[in-house]
Structures are given as C-alpha cells and as structure tokens.
N, C-alpha and C positions, 0 to 999 in steps of 0.2 A: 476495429469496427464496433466493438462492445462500447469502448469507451466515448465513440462519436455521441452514441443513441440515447447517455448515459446523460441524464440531465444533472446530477450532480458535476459530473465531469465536465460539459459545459461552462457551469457558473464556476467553476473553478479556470480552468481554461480563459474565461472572460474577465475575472481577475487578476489572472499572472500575469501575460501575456500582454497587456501593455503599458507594466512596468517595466519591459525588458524593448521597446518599441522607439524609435527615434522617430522623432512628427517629421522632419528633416531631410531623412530618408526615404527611398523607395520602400514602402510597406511591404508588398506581394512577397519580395526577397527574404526581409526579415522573418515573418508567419514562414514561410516555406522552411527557412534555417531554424526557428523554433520548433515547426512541428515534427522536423524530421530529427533532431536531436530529441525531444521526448518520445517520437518511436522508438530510437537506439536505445536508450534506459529502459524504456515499460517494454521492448522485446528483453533485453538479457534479465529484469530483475523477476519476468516470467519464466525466463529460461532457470533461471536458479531456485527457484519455489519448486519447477518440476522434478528438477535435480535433488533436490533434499525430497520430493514426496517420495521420488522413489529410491530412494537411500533409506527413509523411514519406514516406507511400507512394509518391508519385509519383522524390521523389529515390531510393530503393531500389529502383526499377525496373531501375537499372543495373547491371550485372555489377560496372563498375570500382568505383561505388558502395557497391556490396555487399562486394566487399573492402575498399575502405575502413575502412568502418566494420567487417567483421571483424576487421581490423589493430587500429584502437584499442581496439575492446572486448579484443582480446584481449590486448594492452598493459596495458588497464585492470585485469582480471583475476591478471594476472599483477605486476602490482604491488600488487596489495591483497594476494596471497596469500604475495610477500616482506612484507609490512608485518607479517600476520598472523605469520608465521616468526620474523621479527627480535623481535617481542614475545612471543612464547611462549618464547624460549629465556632470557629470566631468571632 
C-alpha cells in the first residue's frame, strides 16, 4: 500500500509495465499477473532486509561497532563520490 501512494513508484510502475503489455491481449489479465508477481518480489526482498536488520541489530548494539561501521560507510561514501569526480571531469 506504501508503494501504491508513492508517486515515484507510479511513474515507474507507468513506465515498466507496458513494456511487458501485449495490445493483443486481454489487458486486465496481464496488469493482474504483473502486479501480483512484483508483490511476490517487494514482499520476500522485504522479508530479507528484515531478516539481515535483525541479524545486524544485535552487532550494532556496540559503540565500537557502530564506529566501525561508520568508518567504512564512510570510507565507502567517500570513495564513490571521488569515482563520481574523476568521471565527471572529462
């Protein structure tokens, strides 16, 4: 229901969806079999985000931890956004 309300997800939704659409076809059939297959995917690949939070949570519980992993993300960050740099100045 997040995603209906979701006007990015909309214009995306209104893009994909009839690329994948036979004129040919009964439509109502098709949208029903696409929309019920991208449920299937956005319920398990939420179901597995919540499954890593709470496998993570517990090691985040740490301070030392939590810098930790601040350090790299922000290592991370900071390297994508030299990558970004060195390719935009062409």
């Amino acid at each position: 229901m997040v995603g209906i309300s979701n006007p990015k997800d909309l214009l995306f939704f209104t893009a994909l969806f009839p690329n994948f659409i036979n004129v040919n076809s009964p439509q109502l059939t098709q949208f029903v079999v696409l929309a019920l297959t991208w449920i299937v995917i956005d319920t398990f690949v939420m179901l597995v985000y919540a499954r890593l939070g709470a496998k993570v949570n517990p090691w985040l519980s740490s301070k030392k931890n939590i810098k930790r992993f601040n350090k790299v993300m922000g290592g991370f960050f900071m390297s994508a956004g030299g990558v970004l740099f060195a390719s935009s100045t062409k």
